[in-house]
C-alpha positions in Angstrom: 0.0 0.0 0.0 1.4 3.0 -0.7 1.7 6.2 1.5 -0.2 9.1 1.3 2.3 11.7 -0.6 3.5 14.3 1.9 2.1 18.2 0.5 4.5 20.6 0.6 5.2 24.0 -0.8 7.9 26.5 -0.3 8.0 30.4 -0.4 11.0 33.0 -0.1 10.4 36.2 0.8 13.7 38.1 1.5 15.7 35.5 0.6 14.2 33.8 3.8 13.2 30.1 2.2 10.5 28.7 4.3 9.3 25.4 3.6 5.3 24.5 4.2 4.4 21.2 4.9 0.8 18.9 5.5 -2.6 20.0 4.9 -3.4 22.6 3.0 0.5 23.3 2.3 0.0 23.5 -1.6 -3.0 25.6 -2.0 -0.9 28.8 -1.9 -2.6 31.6 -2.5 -2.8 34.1 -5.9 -0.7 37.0 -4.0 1.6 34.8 -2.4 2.4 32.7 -5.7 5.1 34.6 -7.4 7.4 34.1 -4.5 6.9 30.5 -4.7 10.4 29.2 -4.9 12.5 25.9 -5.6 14.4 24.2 -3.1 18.0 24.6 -4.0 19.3 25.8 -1.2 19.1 24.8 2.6 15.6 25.7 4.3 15.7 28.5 6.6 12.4 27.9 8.4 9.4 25.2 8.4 6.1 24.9 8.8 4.0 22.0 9.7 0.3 22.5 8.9 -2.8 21.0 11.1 -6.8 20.9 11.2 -7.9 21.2 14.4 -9.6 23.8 17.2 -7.8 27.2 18.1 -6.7 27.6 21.6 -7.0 31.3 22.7 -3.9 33.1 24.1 -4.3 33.2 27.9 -4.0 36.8 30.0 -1.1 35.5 31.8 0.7 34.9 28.8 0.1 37.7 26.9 2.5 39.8 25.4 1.1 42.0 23.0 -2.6 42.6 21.2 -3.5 44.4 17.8 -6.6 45.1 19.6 -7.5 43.6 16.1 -7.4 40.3 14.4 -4.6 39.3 16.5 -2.7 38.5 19.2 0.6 37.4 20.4 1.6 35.3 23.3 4.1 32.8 25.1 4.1 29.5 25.5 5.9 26.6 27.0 8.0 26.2 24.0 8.3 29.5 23.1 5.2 32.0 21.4 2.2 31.3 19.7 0.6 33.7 17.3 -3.0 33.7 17.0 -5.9 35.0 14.6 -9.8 35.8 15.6 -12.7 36.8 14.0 -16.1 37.5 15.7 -14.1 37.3 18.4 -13.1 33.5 18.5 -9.9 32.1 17.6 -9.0 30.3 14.5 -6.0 30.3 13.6 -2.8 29.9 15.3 1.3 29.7 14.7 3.2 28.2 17.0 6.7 29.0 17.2 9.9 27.6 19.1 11.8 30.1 20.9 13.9 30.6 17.9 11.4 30.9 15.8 13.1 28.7 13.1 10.0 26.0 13.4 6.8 26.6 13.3 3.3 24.7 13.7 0.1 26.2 12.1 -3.2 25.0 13.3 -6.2 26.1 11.3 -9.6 25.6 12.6 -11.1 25.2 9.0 -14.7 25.0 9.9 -14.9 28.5 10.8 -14.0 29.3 7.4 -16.3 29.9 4.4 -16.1 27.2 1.8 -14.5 29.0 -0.8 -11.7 30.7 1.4 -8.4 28.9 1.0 -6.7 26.8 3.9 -3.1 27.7 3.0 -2.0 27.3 6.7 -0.1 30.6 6.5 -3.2 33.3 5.9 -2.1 36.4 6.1 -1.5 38.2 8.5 0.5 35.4 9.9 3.1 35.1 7.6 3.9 38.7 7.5 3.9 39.0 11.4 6.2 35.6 11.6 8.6 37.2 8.8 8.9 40.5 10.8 9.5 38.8 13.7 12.6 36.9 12.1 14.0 40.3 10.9 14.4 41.3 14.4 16.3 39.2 15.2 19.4 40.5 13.6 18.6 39.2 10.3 17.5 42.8 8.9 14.1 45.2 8.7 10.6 44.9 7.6 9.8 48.7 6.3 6.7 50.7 5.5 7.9 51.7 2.1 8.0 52.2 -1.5 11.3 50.2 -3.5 11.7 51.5 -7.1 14.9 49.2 -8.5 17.0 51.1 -11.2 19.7 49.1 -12.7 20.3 46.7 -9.8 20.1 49.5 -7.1 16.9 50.1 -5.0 15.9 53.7 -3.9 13.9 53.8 -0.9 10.6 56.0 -0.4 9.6 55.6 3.2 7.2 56.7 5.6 4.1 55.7 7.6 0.2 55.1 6.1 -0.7 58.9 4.0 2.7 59.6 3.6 2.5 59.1 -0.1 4.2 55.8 -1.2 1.9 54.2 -3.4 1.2 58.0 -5.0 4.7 58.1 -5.1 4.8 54.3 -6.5 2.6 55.8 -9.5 4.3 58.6 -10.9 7.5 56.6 -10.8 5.3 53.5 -12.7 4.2 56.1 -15.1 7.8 57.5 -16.2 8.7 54.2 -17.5 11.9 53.9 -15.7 12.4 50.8 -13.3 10.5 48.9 -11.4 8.4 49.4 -8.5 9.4 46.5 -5.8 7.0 47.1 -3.7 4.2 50.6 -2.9 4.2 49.9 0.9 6.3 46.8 2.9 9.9 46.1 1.9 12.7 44.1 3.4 16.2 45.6 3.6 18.9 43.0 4.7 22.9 43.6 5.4 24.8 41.4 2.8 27.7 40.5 4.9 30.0 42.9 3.4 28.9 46.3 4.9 26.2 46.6 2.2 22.7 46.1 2.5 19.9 44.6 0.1 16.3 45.7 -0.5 13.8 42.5 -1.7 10.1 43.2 -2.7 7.6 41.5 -0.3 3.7 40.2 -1.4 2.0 43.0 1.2 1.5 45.0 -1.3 -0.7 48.6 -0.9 -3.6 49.8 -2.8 -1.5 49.7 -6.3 -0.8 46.1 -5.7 2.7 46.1 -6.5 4.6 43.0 -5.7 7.6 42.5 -7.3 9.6 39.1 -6.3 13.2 40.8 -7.4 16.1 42.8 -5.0 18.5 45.0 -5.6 21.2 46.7 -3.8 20.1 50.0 -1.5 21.1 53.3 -3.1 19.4 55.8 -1.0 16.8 56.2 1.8 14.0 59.1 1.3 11.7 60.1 4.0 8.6 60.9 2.1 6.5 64.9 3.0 4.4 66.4 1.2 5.0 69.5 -0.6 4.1 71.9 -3.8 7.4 71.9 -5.2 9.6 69.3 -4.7 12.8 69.0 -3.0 15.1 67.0 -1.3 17.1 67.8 1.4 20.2 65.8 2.8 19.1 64.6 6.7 21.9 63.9 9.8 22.4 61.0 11.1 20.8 61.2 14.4 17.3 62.2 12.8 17.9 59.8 10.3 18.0 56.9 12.6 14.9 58.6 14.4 13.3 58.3 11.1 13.8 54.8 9.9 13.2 53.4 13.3 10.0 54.9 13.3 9.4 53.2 9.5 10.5 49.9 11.1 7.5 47.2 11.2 7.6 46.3 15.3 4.2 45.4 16.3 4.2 42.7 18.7 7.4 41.6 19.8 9.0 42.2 23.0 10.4 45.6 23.6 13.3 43.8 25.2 14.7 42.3 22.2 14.2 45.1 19.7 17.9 46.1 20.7 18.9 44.6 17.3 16.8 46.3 15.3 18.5 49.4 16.6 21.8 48.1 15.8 20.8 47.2 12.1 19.4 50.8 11.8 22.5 52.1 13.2 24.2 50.4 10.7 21.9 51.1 7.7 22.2 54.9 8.6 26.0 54.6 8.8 25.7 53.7 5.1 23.0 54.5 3.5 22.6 58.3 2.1 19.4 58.9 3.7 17.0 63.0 3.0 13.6 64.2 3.3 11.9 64.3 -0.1 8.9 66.3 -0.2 7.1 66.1 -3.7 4.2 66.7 -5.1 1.6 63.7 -6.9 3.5 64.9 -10.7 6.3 64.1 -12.7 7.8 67.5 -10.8 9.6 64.7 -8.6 11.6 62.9 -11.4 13.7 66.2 -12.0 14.7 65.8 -8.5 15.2 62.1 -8.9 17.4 62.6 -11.8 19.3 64.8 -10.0 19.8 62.3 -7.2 21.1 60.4 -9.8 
């Protein structure tokens, strides 16, 4: 008699290959499918899919609540990660205390028939991917990535600061590519450099663009009339990008490492305040960047 064959799918995001395993594992979903990968390479992180009820994160254990859809907690082993909706839990990650392996356990009755039960719905695997950043492996930012030639300029800021405007007047000049209009992933190399990779949590112009390139430059995105961009000093500039820094949920105790790599992106990295305008005014500023 032969065995039942083992589902299994793997995605990288950031160059972070994570391999999905069990139920549900190959029923990735549309937005997630273009950074479906191959295998040649060693497997960063796994995760083994379940059926099953959804425990709820006890007060005791709690460390942190979106006040959402979401909430974050210990456990024996290490943390679980857990999704609710009308206000009961149904889906969960659990992660060992390095965060390396992972268990997902999808109560798929509560779904809808037609909803997929990929066992990492978002937002789970974006949470568990920032959550590996912080730990010294790089940054999970709110911003724009427009790749020129192999080298990524950065347009950062929070939610209205103009990214995926910004996304479209550099779409429409025909130049590049846009990586992503809202989360990227910026990662040191090894060699004092760092690399920015497009992620699949895209903003309202959908761009999700499954390349990298190396960082040229760091904008802080304001809004303005005229455009112009003005060099910014280090200390603010650290001020800035911490602020851009994806952080929700995990201990405050621990996010000494993301101050490091932001110390050591500013150290780097040119880094200004571009304020623009929703035109092509920007581009002559851009060009001369450039």
């Amino acid at each position: 008699m032969h065995g039942r064959r083992q589902l299994n799918s793997f995605l990288s995001i950031g160059d972070l290959l994570v391999e999905v395993t069990g139920p549900g594992a190959e029923l990735v979903p549309e937005d997630l499918r273009p950074f479906v990968a191959e295998p040649n390479r060693p497997i960063d992180f796994t995760c083994q899919s379940r059926p099953g009820p959804v425990a709820a994160v006890d007060d005791e254990d709690l460390l942190f609540d979106s006040g959402g859809v979401w909430k974050f907690g210990r456990s024996d082993d290490g943390f679980r990660l857990v999704l609710h909706a009308e206000g009961r839990p149904y889906h969960a990650l659990e992660l060992n205390a390095e965060l390396d392996r992972a268990v997902a356990v999808l109560d798929s009755e509560f779904l809808p028939a037609e909803e997929t039960r990929f066992p990492l719905r978002a937002p789970i695997h974006e949470l568990w991917t920032s959550f590996l950043l912080m730990r010294g492996r790089g940054l999970l930012l709110h911003a724009c990535g427009w790749l020129v030639d192999d080298r990524v300029h950065i347009f950062a800021g929070q939610s209205g600061a103009g990214k995926s405007t910004l996304a479209g007047v550099l779409n429409k000049s025909g130049r590049g590519q846009i990586l992503s209009d809202d989360r990227l992933i910026l990662r040191p190399t090894g060699r004092g450099g760092f690399r920015v990779f497009g992620t699949p949590w895209h903003g309202e112009l959908q761009h999700a663009l499954p390349r990298s390139g190396k960082v040229a430059s760091i904008d802080f995105l304001a809004k303005a009339k005229e455009p112009k961009r003005n060099p910014m000093g280090k200390a603010l500039a650290a001020a800035r990008l911490t602020s851009v820094c994806f952080l929700a949920g995990w201990p405050r105790r621990d996010l000494a490492q993301v101050l490091d790599t932001c110390a050591q992106v500013v150290a780097a990295v040119p880094m200004a305040e571009l304020a623009f305008a929703p035109d092509q005014s920007v581009m002559r500023v851009l060009d001369d960047e450039n």
